[in-house]
Biopython code that builds the backbone (N, CA, C, O; Angstrom):
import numpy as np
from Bio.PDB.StructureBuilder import StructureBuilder

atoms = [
    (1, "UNK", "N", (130.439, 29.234, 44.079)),
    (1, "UNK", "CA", (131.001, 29.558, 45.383)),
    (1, "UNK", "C", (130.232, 30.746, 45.956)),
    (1, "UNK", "O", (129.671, 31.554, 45.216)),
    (2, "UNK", "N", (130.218, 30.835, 47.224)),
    (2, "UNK", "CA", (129.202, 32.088, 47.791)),
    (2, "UNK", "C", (130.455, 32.895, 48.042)),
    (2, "UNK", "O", (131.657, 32.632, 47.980)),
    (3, "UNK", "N", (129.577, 34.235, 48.422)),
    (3, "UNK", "CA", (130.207, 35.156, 48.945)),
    (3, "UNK", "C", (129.800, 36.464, 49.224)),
    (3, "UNK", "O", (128.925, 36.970, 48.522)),
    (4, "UNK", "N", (130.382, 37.175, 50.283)),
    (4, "UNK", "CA", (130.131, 38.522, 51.117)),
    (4, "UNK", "C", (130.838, 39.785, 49.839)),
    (4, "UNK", "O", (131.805, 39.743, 49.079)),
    (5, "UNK", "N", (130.000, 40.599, 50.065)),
    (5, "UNK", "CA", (130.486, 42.235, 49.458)),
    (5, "UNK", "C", (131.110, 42.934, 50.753)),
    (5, "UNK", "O", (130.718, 42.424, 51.802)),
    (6, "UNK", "N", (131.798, 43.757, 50.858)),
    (6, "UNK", "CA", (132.266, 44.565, 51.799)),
    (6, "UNK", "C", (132.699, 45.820, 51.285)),
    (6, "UNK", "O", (133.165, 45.969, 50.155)),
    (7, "UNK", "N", (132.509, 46.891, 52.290)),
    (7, "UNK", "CA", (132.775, 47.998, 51.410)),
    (7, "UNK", "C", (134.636, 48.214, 51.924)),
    (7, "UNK", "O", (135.356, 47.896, 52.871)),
    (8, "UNK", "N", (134.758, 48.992, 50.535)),
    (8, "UNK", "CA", (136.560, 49.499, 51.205)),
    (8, "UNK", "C", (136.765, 50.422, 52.036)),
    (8, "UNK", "O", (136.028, 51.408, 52.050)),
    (9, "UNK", "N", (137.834, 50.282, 52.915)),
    (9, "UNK", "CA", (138.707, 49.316, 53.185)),
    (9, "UNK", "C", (138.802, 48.305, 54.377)),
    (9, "UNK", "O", (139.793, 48.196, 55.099)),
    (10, "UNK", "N", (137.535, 47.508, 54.503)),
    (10, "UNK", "CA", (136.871, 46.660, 54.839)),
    (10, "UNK", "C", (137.646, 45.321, 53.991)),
    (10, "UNK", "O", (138.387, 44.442, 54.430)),
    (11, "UNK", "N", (137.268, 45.514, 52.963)),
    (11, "UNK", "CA", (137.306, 44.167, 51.918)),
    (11, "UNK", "C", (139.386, 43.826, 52.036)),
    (11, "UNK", "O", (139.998, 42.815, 52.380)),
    (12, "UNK", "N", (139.762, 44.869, 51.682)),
    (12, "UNK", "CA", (141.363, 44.775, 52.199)),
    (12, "UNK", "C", (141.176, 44.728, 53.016)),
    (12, "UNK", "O", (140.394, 43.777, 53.004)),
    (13, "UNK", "N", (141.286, 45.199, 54.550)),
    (13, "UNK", "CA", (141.804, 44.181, 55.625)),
    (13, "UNK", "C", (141.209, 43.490, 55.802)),
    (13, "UNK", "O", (141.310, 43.286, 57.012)),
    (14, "UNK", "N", (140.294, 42.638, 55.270)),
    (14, "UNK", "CA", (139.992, 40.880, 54.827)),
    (14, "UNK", "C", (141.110, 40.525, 54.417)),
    (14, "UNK", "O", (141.918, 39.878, 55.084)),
    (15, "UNK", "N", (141.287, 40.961, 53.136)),
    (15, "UNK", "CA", (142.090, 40.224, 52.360)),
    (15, "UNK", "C", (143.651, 39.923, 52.714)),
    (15, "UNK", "O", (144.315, 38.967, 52.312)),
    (16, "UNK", "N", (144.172, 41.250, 53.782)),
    (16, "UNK", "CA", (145.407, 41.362, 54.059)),
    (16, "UNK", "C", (145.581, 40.549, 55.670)),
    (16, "UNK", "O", (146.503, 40.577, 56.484)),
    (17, "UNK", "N", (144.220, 39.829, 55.674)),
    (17, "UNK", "CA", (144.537, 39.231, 57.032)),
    (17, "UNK", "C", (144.277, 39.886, 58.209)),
    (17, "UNK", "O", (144.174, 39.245, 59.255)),
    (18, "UNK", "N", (144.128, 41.375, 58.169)),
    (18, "UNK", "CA", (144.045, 42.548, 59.398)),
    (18, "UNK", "C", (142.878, 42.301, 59.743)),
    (18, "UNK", "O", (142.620, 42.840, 60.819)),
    (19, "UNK", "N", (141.646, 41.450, 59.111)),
    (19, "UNK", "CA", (140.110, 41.388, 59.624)),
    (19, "UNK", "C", (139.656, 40.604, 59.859)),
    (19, "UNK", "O", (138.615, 40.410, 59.232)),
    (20, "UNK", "N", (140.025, 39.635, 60.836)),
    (20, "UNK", "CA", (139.693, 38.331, 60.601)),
    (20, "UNK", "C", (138.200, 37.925, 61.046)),
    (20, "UNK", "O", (137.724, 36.850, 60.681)),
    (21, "UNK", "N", (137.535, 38.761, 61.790)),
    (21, "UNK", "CA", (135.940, 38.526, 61.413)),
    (21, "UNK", "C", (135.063, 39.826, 60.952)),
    (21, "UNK", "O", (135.406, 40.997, 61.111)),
    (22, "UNK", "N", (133.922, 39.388, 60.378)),
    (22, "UNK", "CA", (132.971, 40.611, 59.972)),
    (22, "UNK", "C", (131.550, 40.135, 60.715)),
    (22, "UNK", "O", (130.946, 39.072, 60.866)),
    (23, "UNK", "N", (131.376, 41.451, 61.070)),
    (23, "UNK", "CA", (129.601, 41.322, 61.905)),
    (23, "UNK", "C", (128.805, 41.772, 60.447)),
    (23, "UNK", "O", (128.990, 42.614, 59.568)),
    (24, "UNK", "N", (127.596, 40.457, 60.797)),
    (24, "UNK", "CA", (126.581, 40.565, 60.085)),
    (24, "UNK", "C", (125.018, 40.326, 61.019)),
    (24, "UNK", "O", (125.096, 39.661, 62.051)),
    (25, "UNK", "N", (123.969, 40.762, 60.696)),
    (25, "UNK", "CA", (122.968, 40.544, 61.269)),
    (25, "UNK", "C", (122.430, 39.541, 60.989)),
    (25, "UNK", "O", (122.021, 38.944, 61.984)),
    (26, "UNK", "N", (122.141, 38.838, 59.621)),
    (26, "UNK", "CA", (121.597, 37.404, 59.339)),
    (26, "UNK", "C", (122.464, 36.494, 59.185)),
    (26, "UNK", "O", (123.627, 36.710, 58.846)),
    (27, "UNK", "N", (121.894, 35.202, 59.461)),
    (27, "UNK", "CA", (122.297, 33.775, 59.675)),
    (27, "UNK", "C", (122.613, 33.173, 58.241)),
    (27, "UNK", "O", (121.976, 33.455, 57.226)),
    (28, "UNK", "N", (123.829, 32.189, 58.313)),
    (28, "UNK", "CA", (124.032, 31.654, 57.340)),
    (28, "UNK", "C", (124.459, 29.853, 57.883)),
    (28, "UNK", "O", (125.295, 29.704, 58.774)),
    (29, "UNK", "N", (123.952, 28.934, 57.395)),
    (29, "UNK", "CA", (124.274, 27.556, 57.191)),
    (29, "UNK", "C", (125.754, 27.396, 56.558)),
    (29, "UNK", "O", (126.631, 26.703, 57.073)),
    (30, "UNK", "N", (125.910, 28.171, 55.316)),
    (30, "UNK", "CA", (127.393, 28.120, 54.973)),
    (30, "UNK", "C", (128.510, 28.117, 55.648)),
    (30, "UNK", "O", (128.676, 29.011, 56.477)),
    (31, "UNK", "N", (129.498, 27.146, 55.456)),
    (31, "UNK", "CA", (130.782, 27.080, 55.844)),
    (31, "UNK", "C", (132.182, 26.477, 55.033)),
    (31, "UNK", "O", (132.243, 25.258, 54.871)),
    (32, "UNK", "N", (132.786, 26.943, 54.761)),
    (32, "UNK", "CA", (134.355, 26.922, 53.703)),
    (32, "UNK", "C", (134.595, 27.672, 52.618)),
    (32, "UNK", "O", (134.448, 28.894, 52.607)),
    (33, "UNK", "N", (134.840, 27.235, 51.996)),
    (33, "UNK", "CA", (135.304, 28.757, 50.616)),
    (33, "UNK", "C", (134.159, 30.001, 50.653)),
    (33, "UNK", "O", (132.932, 30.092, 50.621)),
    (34, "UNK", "N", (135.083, 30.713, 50.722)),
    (34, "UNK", "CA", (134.397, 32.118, 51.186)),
    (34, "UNK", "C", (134.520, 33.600, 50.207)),
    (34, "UNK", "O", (135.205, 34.494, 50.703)),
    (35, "UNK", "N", (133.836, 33.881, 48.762)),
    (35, "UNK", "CA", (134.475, 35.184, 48.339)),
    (35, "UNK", "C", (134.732, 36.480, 48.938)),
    (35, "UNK", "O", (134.067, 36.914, 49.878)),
    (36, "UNK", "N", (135.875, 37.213, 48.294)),
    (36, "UNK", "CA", (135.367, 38.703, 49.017)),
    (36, "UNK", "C", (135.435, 39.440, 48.307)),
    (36, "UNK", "O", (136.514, 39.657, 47.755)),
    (37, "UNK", "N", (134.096, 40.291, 47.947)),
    (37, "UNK", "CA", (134.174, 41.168, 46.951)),
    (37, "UNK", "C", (134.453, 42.261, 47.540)),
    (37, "UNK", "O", (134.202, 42.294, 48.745)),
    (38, "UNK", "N", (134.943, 43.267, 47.013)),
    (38, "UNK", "CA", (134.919, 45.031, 47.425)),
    (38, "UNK", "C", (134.148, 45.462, 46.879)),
    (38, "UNK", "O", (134.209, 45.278, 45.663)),
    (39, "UNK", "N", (132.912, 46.323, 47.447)),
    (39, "UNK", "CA", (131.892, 46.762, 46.752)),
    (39, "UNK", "C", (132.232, 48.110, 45.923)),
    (39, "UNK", "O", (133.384, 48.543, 45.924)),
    (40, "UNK", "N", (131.199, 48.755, 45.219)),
    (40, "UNK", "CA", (131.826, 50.381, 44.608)),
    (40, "UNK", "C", (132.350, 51.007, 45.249)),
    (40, "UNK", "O", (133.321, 51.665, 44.872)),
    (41, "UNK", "N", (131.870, 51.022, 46.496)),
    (41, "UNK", "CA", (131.576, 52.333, 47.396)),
    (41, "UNK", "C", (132.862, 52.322, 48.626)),
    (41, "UNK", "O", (132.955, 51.298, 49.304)),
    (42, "UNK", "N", (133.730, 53.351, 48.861)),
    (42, "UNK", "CA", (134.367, 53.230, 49.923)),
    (42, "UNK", "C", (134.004, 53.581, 51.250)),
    (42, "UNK", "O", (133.871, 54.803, 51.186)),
    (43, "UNK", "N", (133.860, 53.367, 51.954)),
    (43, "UNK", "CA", (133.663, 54.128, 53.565)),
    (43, "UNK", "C", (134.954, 54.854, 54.043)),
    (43, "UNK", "O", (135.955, 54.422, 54.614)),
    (44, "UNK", "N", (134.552, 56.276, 53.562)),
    (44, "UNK", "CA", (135.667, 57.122, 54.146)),
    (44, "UNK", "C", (136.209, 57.776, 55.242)),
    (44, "UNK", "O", (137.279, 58.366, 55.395)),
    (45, "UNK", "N", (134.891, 57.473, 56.269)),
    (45, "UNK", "CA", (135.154, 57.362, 57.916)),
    (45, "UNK", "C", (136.120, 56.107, 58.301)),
    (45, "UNK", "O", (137.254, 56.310, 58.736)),
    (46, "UNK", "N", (135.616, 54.850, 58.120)),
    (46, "UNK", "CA", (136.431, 53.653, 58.284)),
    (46, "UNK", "C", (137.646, 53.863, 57.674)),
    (46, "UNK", "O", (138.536, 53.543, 58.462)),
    (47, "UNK", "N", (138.269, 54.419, 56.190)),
    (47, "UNK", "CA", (139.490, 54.973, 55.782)),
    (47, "UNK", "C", (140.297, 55.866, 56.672)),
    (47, "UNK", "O", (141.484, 55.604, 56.867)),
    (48, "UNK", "N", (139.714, 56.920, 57.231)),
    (48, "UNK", "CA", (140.273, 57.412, 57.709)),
    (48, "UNK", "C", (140.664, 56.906, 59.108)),
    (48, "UNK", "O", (141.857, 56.976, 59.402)),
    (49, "UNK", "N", (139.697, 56.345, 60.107)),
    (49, "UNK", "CA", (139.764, 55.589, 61.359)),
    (49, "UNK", "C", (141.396, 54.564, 61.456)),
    (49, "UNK", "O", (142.191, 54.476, 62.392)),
    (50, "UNK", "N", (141.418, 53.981, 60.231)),
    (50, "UNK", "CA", (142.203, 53.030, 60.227)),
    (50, "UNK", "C", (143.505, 53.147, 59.998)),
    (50, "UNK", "O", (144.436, 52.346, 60.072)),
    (51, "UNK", "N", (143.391, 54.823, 59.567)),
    (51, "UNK", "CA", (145.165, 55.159, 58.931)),
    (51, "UNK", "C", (145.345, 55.779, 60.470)),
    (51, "UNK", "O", (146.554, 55.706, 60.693)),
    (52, "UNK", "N", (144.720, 56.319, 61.554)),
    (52, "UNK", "CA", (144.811, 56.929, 62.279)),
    (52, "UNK", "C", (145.111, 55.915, 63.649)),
    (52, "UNK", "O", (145.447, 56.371, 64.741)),
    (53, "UNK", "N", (144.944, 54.643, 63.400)),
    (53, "UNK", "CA", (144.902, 53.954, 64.128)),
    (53, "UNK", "C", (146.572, 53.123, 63.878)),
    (53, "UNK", "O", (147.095, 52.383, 64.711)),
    (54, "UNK", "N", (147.104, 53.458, 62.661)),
    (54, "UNK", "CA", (148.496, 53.310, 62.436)),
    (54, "UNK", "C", (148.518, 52.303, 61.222)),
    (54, "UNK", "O", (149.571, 52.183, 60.596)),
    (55, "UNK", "N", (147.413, 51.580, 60.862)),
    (55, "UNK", "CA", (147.560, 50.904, 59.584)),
    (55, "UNK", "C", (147.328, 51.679, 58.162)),
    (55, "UNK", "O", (146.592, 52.540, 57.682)),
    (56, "UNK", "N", (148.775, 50.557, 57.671)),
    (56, "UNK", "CA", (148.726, 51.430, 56.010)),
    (56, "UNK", "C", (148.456, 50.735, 55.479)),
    (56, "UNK", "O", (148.704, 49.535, 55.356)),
    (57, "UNK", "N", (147.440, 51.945, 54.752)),
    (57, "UNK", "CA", (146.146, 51.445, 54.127)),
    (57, "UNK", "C", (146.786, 51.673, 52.648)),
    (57, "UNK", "O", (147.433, 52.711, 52.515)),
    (58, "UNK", "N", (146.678, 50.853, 51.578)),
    (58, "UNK", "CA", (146.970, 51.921, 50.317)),
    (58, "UNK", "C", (145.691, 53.409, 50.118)),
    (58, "UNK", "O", (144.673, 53.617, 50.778)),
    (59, "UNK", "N", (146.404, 54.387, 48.713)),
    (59, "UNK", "CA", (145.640, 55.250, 48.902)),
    (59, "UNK", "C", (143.863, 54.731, 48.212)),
    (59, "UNK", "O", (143.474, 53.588, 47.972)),
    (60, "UNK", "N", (143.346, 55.630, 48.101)),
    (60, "UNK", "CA", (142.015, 55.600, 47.947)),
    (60, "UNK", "C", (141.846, 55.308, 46.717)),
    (60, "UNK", "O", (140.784, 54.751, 46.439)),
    (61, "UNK", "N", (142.730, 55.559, 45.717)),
    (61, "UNK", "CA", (142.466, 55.360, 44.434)),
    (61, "UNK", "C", (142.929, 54.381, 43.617)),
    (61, "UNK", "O", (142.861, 54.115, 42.417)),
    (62, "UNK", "N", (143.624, 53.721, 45.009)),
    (62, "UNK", "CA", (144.556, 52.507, 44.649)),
    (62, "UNK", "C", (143.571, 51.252, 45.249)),
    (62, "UNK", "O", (143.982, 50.095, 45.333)),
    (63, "UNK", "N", (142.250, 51.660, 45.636)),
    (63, "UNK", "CA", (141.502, 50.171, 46.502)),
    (63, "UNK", "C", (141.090, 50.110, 45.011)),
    (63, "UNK", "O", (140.938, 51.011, 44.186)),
    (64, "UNK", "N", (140.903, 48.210, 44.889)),
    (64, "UNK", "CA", (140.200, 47.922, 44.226)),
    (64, "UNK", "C", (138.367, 48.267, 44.835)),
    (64, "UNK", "O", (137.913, 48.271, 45.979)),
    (65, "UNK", "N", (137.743, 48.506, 43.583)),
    (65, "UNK", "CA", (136.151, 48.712, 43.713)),
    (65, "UNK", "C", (135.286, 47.323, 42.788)),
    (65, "UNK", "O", (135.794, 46.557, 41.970)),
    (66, "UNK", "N", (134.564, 47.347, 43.034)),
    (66, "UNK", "CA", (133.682, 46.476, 42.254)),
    (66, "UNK", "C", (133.714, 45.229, 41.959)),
    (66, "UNK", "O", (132.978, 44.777, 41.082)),
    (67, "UNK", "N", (134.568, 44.474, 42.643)),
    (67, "UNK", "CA", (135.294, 43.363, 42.649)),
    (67, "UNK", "C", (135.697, 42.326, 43.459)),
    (67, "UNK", "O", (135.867, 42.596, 44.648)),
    (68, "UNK", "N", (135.931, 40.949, 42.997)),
    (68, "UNK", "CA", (136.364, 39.859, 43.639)),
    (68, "UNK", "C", (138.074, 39.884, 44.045)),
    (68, "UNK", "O", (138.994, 39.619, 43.272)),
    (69, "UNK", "N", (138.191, 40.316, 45.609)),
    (69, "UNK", "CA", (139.388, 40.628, 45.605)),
    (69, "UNK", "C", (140.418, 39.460, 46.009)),
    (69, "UNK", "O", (141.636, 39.326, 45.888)),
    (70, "UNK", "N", (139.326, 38.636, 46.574)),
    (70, "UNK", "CA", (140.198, 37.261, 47.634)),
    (70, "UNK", "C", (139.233, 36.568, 48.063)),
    (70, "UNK", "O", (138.101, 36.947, 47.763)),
    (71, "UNK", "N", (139.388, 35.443, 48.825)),
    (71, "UNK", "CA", (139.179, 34.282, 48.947)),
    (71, "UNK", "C", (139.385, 33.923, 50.414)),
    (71, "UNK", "O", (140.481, 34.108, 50.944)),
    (72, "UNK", "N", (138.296, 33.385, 51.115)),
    (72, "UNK", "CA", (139.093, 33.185, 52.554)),
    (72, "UNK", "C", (138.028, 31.982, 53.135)),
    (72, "UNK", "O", (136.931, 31.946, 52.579)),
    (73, "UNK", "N", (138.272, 31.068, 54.143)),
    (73, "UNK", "CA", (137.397, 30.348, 54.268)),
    (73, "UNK", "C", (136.487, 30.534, 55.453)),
    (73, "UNK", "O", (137.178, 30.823, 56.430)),
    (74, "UNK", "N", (135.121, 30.477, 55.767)),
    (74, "UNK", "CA", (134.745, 30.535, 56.570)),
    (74, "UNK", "C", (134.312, 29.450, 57.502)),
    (74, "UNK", "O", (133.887, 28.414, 56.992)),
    (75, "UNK", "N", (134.379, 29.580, 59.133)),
    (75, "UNK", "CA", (134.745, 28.594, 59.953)),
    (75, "UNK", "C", (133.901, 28.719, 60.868)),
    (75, "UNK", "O", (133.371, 27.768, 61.442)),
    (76, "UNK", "N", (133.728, 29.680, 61.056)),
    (76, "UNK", "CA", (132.962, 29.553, 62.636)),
    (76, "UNK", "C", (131.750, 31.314, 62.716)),
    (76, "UNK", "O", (131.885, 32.521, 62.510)),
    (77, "UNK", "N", (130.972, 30.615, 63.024)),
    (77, "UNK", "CA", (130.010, 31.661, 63.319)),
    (77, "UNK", "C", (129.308, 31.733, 64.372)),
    (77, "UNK", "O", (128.710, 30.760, 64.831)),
    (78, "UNK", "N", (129.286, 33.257, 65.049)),
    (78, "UNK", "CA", (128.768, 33.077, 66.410)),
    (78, "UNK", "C", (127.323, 34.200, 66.246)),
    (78, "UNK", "O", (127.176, 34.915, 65.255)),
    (79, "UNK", "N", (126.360, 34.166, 67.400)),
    (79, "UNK", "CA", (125.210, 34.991, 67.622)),
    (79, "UNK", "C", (125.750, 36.213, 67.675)),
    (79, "UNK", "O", (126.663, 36.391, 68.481)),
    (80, "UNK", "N", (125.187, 37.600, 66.608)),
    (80, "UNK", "CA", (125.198, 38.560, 66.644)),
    (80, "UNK", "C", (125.135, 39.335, 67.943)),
    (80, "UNK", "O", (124.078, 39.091, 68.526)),
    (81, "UNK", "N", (125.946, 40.224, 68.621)),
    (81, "UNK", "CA", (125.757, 40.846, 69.491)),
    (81, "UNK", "C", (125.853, 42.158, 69.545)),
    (81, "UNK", "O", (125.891, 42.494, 68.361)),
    (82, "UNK", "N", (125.915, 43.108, 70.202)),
    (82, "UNK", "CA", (125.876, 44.560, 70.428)),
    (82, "UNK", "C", (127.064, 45.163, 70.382)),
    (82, "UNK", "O", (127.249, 46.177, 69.709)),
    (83, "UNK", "N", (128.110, 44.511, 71.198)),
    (83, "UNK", "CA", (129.139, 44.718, 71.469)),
    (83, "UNK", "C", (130.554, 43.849, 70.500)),
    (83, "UNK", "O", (131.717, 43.699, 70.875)),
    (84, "UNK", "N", (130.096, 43.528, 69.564)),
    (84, "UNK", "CA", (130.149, 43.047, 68.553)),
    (84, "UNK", "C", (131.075, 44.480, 67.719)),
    (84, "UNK", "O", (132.251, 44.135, 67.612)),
    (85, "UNK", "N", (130.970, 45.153, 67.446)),
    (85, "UNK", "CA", (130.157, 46.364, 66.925)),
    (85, "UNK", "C", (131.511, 47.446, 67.491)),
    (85, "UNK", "O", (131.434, 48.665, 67.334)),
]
sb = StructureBuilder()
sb.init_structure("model")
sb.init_model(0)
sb.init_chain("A")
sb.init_seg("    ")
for serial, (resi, resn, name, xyz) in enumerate(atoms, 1):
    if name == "N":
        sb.init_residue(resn, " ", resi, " ")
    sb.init_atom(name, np.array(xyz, "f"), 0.0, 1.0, " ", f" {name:<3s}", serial, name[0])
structure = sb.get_structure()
């Protein structure tokens, strides 16, 4: 099965449904079962952005890292844009 890395807490709101697309710059042919890993690394700007924005996030030490967290299918892919972003 293929699949995307994302860093936390990216990879949770995938998983919790809160993300329902991710911008990428390259093209993929793939479409349906979709992994999602959480990479090591958290992004602690995006952590913080997101609790501030009113979603609860678990804490930091509670994201899974390094790992296959969920499963989601992919459907539709559109041309990268700027505003994307």
């Amino acid at each position: 099965m293929k699949g995307v890395s994302l860093l936390q807490p990216y990879a949770w709101a995938v998983a919790m449904k809160l993300k329902p697309a991710e911008t990428r710059t390259w093209k993929t042919t793939h479409r349906g079962p979709l992994l999602i890993a959480a990479s090591k690394r958290i992004d602690h700007k995006a952590y913080d952005y997101l609790k501030s924005i009113g979603i609860q996030l678990p804490r930091k030490e509670d994201l899974v890292l390094g790992a296959v967290i969920a499963t989601t299918n992919l459907t539709i892919i559109e041309p990268y844009r700027k505003d994307h972003e």
